[in-house]
N, C-alpha and C positions, 0 to 999 in steps of 0.2 A: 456484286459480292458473291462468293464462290460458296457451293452448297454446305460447302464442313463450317463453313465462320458462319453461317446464321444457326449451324445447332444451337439450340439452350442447351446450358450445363446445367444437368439435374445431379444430385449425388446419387452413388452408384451402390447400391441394396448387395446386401448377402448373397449369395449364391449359398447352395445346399450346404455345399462342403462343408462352408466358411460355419452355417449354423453349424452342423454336424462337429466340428470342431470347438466349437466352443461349449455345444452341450457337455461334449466327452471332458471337456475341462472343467465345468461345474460339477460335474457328477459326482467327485470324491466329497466336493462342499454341502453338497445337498445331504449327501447321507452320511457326511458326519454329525450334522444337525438332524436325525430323524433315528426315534427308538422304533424296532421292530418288532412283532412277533408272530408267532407263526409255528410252525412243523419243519425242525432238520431232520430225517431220515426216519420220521414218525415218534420225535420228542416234540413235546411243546419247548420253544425257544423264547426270548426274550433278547435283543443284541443291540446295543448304543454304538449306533451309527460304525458297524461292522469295523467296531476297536476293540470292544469288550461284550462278553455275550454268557449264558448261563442256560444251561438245558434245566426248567424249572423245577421237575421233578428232584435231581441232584442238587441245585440250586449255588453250587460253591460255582466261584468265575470264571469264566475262562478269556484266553485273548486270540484276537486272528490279526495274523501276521500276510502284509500281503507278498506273493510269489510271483505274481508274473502278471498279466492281461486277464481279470476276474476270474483270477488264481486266489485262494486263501490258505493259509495252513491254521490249523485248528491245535492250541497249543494251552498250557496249564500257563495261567496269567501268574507268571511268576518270575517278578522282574529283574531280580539279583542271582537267580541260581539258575536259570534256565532261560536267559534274553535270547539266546541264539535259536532257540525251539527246535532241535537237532532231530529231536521225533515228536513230530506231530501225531497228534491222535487222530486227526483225519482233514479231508479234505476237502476244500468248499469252490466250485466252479459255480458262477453267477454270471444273470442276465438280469438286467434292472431296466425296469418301466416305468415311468410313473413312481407312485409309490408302493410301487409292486417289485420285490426280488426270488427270483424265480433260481433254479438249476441244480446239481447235483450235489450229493456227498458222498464222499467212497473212503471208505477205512484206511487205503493205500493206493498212492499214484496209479492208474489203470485198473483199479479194481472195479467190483459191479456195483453200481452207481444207485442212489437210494434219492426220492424229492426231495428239495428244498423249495419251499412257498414260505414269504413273511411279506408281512402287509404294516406299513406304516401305522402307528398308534398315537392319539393323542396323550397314551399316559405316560408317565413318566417312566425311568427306566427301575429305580428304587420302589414306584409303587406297585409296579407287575412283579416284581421280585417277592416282595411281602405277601401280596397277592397270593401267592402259591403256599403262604407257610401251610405245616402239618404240625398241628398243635396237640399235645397231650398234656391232660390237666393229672396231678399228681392227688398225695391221699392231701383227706384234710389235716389242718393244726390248730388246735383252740389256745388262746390264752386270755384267762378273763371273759371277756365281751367284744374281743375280737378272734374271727376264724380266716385263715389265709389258707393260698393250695397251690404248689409249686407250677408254671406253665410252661413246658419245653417247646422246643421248637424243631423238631427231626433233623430237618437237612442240617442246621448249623450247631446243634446241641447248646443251644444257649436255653437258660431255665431263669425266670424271673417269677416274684410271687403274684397274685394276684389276692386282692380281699377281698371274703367271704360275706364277712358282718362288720358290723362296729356300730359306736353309739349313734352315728348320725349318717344315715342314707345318704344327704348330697354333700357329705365331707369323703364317705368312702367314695362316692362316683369321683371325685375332682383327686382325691389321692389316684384311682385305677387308671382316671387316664395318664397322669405324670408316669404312672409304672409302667403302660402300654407303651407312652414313647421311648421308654429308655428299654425297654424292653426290643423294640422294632430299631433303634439305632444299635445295639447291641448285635441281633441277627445279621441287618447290614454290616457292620462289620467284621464277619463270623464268616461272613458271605464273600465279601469283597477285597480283605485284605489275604496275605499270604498265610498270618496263622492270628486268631485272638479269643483271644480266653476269658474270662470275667467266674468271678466265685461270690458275687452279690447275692444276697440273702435277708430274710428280718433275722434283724438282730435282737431288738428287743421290741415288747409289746405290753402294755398296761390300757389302763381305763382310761388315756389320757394322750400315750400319742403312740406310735408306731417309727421303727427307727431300720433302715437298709443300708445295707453296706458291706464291701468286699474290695479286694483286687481287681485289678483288669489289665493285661501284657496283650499286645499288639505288637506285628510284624507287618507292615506295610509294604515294605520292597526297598526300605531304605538302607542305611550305610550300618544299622541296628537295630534292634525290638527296642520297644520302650515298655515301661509300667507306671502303674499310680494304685492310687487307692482313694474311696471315695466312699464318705458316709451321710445319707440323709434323716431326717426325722422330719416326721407330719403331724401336726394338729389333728387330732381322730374326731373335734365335733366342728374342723372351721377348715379342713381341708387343705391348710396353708404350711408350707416348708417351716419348721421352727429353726430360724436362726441362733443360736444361744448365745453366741458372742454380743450379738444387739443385748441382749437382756443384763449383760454385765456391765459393770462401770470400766471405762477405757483405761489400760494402762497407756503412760508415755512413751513414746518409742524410744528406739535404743535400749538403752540399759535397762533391767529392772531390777528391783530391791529385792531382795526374797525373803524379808522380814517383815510386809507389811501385809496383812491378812485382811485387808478390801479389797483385795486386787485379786481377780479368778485367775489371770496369768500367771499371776505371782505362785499360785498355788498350785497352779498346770508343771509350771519349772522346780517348786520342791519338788514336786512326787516324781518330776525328772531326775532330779538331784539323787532322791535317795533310789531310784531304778538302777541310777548309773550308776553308784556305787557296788551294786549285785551284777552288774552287767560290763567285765572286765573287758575292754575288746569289741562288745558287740554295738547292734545298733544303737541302744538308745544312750549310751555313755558318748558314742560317737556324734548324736545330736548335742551331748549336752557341751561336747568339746567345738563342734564348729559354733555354738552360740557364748562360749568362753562362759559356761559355768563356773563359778568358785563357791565356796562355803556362802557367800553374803548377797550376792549378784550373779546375774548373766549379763555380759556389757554388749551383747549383739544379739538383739532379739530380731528378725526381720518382720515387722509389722506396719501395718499402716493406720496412723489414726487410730492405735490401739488396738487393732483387726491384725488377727496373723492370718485368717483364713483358713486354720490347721481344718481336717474332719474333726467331725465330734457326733456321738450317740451318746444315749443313758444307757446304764445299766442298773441293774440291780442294789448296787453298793455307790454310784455314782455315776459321773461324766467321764466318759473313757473321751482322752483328746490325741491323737496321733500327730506328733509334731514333723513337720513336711518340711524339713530343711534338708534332705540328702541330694547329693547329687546324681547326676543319671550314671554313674555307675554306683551309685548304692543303691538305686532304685527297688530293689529287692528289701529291703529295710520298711520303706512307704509301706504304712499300715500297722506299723512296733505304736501299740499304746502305753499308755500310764491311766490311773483311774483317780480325779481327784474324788473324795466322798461328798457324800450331798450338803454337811456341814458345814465344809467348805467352800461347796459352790452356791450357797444361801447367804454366805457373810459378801461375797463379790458381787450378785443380783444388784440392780438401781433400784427394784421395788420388788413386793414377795409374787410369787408367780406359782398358781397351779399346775401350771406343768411338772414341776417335781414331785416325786411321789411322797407323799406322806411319811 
């Protein structure tokens, strides 16, 4: 037997290259999966997996586009007006380790070159972003027995209230945190998208509950901005979202009567009725016509199980209700109220409720 036919066949292992080549292949995977942060040209940085990145001080986003062989262009994350990133604000040459990336930043191809050091993070990329807010608390505002204080937020100008007092310590702790979150989703989006605005505010405040609410238009990078509008109320001694639709007796869906005065819907769509009457043209006559108002009925109410879902606050004089049938080109509309008065909204109640004011 000849010395080649008694080798054993072993299988044949990588050669260098062979790794080398396939590290170079995982590499893009690896750190698209890993948040960085660290010093671009002596800013603190923060960057998800070198797609999207945010110098924290400034804090709005930005995108890196790649150019060539750990080439980056450093570009305003702005996906509808500026994809091509025609002028980079600057430029990012990297060596990557581990989860170490190392190398230059230069204002302009050849320019003089400034570190870049970021080091892998186990946090998330939203929570180092938060991480950096610059918060200023505004003056106080008393009503009653509760005191609130506007809290901005620099980099993204978003301002949310925060409360002061109220009758019960761990109603107001469990209201502030609901406020925090929306408050921190708010900044993130302030932060993250192309443009977003929000004008939420207390609206109303008694011995009994606390009521927020405002606008909010968002530009993401899509085909259009969109908008809404969005009104809460809080229990001030149980800490708890007051739903007011629950508290009513359900109307039937589809059609409703507008002559029966158990019904708070019922009485949601008079005071539509007589709005639209004074409101030739504008929104809320427009509401009352996509829901086929007449003198006697609306025969298209959109509801479920008696739930429209509209917003709703108290006010002073009553339940202002914001009827959310427009569509996204009337979305500028979203937030036109009507106010049924509290006499009204006591005859549609399932049982009497202190939450209304006296």
């Amino acid at each position: 037997m000849s010395r080649t036919a008694s080798l054993e066949l072993k299988p044949i292992g990588p050669c260098r290259w062979q790794i080398a080549l396939a590290l170079a292949l995982l590499a893009p995977s690896a750190l698209a999966e890993n948040v960085y942060v660290g010093k671009v040209a002596g800013q603190d940085v923060v960057t998800d997996g070198l797609l999207r990145f945010a110098y924290l001080r400034i804090g709005h986003e930005l995108s890196l586009k790649e150019r060539g062989p750990n080439l980056y262009a450093e570009c305003p994350s702005d996906n509808s007006r500026n994809w091509e990133c025609e002028e980079p604000s600057g430029w990012w040459e990297l060596r990557t380790r581990g989860e170490r990336i190392t190398g230059t930043w230069t204002k302009t191809r050849g320019g003089t070159g400034r570190p870049i050091a970021l080091q892998a993070t186990p946090h998330t990329y939203d929570d180092v972003l938060l991480g950096a807010n610059r918060v200023a608390i505004g003056k106080t505002v008393r009503t009653g027995t509760v005191t609130w204080a506007m809290k901005k937020e620099l980099r993204s100008g978003i301002a949310y209230p925060i409360l002061l007092s109220g009758p019960d310590a761990a109603a107001r702790s469990r209201i502030n945190a609901a406020l925090a979150k929306r408050f921190d989703d708010a900044v993130l989006d302030a932060l993250t998208m192309e443009a977003y605005e929000t004008d939420e505010k207390i609206l109303y405040a008694d011995e009994h509950v606390v009521a927020l609410g405002g606008k909010s238009a968002e530009d993401g990078g899509g085909a259009h901005p969109t908008g809404g509008y969005s009104a809460l109320t809080w229990n001030l001694h149980s800490g708890e979202v007051v739903d007011w639709e629950t508290l009513m007796r359900a109307a039937p869906d589809g059609a409703v009567d507008l002559a029966r005065d158990d019904l708070f819907l019922a009485a949601v769509l008079r005071e539509l009725q007589r709005a639209a009457d004074h409101d030739d043209g504008g929104c809320l006559s427009s509401a009352a016509a996509i829901m086929q108002c007449h003198d006697r009925t609306c025969a298209d109410v959109p509801s479920l199980k008696g739930r429209t879902g509209w917003p709703m606050y108290p006010t002073g004089k009553g339940l202002a209700v914001a009827p959310d049938v427009y569509s996204e080109t009337e979305r500028g509309c979203r937030g036109e109220t009507v106010v049924v008065p509290w006499r009204e909204v006591r005859r549609g109640l399932k049982e009497p409720s202190d939450l209304l004011p006296k």
